[in-house]
Kinemage of the C-alpha trace (Angstrom):
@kinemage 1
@onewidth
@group {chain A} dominant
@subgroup {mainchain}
@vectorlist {calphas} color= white
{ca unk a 1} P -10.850 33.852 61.352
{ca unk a 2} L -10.794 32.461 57.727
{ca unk a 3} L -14.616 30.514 57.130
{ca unk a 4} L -14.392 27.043 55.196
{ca unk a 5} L -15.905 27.296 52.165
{ca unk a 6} L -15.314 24.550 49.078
{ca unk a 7} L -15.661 25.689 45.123
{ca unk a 8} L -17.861 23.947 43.517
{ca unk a 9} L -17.399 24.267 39.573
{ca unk a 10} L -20.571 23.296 36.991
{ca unk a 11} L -20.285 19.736 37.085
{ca unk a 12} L -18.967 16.947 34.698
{ca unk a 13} L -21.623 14.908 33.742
{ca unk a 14} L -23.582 18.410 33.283
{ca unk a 15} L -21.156 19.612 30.568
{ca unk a 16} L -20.730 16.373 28.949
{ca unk a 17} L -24.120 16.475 28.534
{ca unk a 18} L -24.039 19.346 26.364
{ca unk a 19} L -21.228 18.528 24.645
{ca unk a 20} L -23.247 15.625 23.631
{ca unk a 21} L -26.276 16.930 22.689
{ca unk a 22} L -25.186 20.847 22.179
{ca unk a 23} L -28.737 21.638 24.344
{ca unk a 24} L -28.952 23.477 27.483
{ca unk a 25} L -30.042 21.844 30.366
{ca unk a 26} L -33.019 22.682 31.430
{ca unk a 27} L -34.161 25.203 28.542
{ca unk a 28} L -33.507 23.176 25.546
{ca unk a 29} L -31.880 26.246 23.743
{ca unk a 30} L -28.974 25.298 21.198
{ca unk a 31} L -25.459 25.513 22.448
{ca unk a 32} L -23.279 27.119 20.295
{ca unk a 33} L -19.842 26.018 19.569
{ca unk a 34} L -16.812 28.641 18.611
{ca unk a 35} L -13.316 29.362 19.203
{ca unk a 36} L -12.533 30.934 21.987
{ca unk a 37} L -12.582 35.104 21.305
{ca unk a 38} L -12.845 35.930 25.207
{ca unk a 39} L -10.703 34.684 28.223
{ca unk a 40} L -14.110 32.772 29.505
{ca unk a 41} L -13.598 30.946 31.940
{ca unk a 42} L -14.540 27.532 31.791
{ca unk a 43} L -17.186 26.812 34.002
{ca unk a 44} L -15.341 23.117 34.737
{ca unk a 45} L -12.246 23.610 34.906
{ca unk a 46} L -12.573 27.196 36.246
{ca unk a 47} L -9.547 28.324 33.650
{ca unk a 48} L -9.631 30.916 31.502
{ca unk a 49} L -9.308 30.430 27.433
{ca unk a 50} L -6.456 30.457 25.180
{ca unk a 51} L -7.944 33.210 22.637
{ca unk a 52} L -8.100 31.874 19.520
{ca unk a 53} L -6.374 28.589 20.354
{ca unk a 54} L -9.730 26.617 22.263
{ca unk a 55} L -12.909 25.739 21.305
{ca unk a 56} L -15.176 26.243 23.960
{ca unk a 57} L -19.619 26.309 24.038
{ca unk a 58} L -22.057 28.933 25.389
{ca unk a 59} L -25.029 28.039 26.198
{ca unk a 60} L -27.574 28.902 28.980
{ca unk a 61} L -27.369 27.800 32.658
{ca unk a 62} L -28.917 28.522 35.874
{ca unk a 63} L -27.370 27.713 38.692
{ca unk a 64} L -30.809 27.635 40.537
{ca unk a 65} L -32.575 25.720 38.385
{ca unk a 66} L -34.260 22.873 40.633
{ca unk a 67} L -32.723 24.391 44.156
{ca unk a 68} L -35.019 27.472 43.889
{ca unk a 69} L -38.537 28.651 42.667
{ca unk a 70} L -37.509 31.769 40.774
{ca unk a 71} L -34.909 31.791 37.766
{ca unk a 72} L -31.339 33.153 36.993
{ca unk a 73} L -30.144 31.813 34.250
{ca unk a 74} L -26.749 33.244 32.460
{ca unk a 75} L -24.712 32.663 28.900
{ca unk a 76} L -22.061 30.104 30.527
{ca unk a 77} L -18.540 28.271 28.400
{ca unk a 78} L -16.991 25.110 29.252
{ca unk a 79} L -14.372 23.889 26.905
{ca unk a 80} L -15.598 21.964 23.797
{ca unk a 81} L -13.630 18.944 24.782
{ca unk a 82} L -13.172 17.138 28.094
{ca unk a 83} L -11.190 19.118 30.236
{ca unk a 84} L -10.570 17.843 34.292
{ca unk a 85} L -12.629 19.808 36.632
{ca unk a 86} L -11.374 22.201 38.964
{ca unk a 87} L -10.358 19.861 42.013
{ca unk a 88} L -8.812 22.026 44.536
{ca unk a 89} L -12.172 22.981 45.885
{ca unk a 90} L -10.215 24.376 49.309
{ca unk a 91} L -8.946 27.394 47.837
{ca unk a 92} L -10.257 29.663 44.821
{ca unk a 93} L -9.117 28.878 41.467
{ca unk a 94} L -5.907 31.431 40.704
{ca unk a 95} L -7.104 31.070 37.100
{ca unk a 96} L -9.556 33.619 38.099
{ca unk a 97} L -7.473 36.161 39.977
{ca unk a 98} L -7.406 38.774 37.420
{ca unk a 99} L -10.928 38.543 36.598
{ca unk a 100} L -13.430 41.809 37.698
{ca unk a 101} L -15.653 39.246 39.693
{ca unk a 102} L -19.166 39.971 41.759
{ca unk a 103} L -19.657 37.565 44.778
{ca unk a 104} L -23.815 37.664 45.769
{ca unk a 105} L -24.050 35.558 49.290
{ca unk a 106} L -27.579 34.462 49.658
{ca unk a 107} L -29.635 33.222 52.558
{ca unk a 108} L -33.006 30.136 52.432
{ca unk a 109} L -35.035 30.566 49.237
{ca unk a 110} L -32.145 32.369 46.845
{ca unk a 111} L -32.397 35.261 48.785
{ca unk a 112} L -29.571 38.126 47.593
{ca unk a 113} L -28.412 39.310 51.281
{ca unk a 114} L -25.016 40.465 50.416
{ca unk a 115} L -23.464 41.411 47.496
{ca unk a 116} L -19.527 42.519 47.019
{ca unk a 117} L -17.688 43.525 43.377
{ca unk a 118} L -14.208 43.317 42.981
{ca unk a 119} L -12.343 45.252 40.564
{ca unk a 120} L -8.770 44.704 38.620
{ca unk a 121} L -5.974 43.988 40.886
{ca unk a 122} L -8.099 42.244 43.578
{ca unk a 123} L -6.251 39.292 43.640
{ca unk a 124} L -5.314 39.346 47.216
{ca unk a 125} L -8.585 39.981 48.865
{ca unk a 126} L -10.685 37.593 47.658
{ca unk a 127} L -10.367 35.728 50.756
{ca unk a 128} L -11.260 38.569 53.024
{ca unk a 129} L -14.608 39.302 51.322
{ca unk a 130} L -15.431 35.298 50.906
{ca unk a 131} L -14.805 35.280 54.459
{ca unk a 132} L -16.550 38.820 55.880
{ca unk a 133} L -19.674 37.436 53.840
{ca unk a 134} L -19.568 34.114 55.554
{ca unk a 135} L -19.469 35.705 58.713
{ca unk a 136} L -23.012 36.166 58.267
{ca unk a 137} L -24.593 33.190 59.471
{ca unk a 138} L -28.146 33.545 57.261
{ca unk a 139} L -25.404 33.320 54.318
{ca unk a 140} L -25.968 29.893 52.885
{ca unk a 141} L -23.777 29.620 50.068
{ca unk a 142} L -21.867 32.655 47.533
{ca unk a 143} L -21.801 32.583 43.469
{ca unk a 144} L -18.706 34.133 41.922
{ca unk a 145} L -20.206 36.167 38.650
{ca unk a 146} L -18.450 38.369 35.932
{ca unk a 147} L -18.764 41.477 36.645
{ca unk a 148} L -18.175 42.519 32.814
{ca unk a 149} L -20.599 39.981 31.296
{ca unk a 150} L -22.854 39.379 34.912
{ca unk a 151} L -22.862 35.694 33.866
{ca unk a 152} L -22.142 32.839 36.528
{ca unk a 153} L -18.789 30.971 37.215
{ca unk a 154} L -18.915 28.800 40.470
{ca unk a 155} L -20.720 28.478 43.538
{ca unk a 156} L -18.848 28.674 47.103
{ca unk a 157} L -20.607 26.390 49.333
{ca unk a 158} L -19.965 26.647 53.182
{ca unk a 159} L -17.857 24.246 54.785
């Protein structure tokens, strides 16, 4: 049986904010802005980056930051300029198909019960492991991570 679960992409008003003041939010650290030399993603939009065509901006996030007492921030990118967030929150973004991803399920307090890495060419199970990881019932909510870089991309909330 398939578990509901909804994506839930780093926010709007979030990246606007940094677009606006090129800070990150809760650290203060300078964003930095530069065309796009890596596929990303975006972190709003949840697509990846036209190499050399898009501006995008790292800076540091943690997706914990006021949900949890201990830390995990990560370099994240959204796209320099507006883009429309990710609004299919139903099903996982195919943008990031091709991606080597880590999904970390965690329990009350940010607790790391569960952790599952998929590797090139795991397009078609992404599903099975969201869902064998919900199964779980202590499992509260998942975050999707690059493998490559370990940095953050969205959180999978249960439905």
């Amino acid at each position: 049986m398939t578990q509901g679960y909804r994506v839930v992409p780093v926010g709007q008003a979030l990246a606007n904010k940094v677009r606006a003041t090129l800070k990150a939010p809760g650290y203060g650290h300078p964003a930095t802005v530069e065309m796009a030399a890596g596929y990303g993603p975006c972190r709003v939009c949840l697509q990846t980056f036209a190499v050399g065509e898009e501006r995008r901006i790292l800076f540091t996030y943690d997706p914990f930051y006021g949900h949890a007492p201990f830390p995990l921030p990560s370099p994240i990118y959204v796209h320099a300029d507006a883009c429309a967030p990710y609004a299919d929150e139903a099903r996982f973004p195919d943008g990031l198909r091709f991606i080597p991803l880590t999904l970390n399920a965690y329990g009350p307090d940010a607790t790391l019960l569960a952790q599952e890495r998929l590797a090139d060419g795991w397009d078609d199970r992404v599903e099975q492991s969201v869902d064998r990881l919900f199964r779980d019932p202590v499992v509260e909510y998942i975050h999707v991570r690059n493998t490559e870089a370990g940095c953050f991309i969205a959180h999978l909330a249960r439905v």
